[in-house]
C-alpha positions in Angstrom: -7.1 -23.1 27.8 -4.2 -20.4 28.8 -1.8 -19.3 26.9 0.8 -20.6 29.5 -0.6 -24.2 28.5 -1.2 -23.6 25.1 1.3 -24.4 22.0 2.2 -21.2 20.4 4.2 -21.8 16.6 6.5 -19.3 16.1 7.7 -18.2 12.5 10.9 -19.3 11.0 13.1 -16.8 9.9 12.8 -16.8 6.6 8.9 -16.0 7.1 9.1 -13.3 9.9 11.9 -11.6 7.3 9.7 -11.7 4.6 6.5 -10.7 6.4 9.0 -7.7 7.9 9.9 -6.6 4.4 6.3 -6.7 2.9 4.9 -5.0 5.6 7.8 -1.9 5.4 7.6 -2.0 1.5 3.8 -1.6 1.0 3.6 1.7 2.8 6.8 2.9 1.3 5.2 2.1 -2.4 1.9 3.8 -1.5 3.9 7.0 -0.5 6.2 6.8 -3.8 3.1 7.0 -5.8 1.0 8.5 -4.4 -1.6 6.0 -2.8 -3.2 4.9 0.4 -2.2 1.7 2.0 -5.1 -0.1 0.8 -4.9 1.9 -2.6 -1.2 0.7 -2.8 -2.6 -3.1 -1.7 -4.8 -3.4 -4.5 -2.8 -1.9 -7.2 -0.2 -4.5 -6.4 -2.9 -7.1 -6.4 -4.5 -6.4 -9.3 -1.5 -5.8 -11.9 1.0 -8.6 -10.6 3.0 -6.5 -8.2 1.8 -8.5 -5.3 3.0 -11.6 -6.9 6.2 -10.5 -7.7 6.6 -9.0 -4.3 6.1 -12.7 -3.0 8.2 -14.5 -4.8 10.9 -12.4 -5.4 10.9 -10.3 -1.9 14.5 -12.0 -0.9 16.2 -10.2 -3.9 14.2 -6.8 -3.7 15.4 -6.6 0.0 18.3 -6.7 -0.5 18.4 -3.7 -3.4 17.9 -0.2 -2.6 14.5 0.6 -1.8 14.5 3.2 -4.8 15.3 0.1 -6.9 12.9 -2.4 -5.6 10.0 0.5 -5.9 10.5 1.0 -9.3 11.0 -2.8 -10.5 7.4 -3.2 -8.5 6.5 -0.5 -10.1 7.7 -1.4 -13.7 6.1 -4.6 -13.0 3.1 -3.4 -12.5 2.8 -1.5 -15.3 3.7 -3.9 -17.7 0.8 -6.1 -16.6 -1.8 -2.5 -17.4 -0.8 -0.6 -14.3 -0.7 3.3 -14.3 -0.1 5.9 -12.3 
């Protein structure tokens, strides 16, 4: 099978936005504290930043970056997180 005859999905919006913003935000929180990329990954994972980021990733996009760091961030630390 080719990809000419093959059915390719495409993401909706909403999806492609959010996987746009998580992929620009992770990087951006590693460098604000200090981490890796995979560091910053499993920081988020294990304190509840990763969960927040998911389901609240419309709002934080739309705040300033400095902002949605630091509510990660706070978040994070509220749930044992430090740094």
């Amino acid at each position: 099978m080719d990809l000419t005859t093959r059915n390719i999905q495409k993401l909706d919006k909403e999806t492609s936005d959010k996987v746009s913003f998580i992929s620009f935000i992770i990087p951006m929180f590693a460098d604000a504290y200090k981490m890796n990329i995979r560091e910053a990954w499993f920081y988020l994972k294990k304190y509840g930043g990763w969960d927040f980021l998911n389901k609240h990733w419309w709002a934080l996009h739309t705040d300033n970056v400095l902002y949605a760091l630091n509510d990660i961030y706070e978040v994070c630390y509220k749930n044992g997180g430090q740094r």
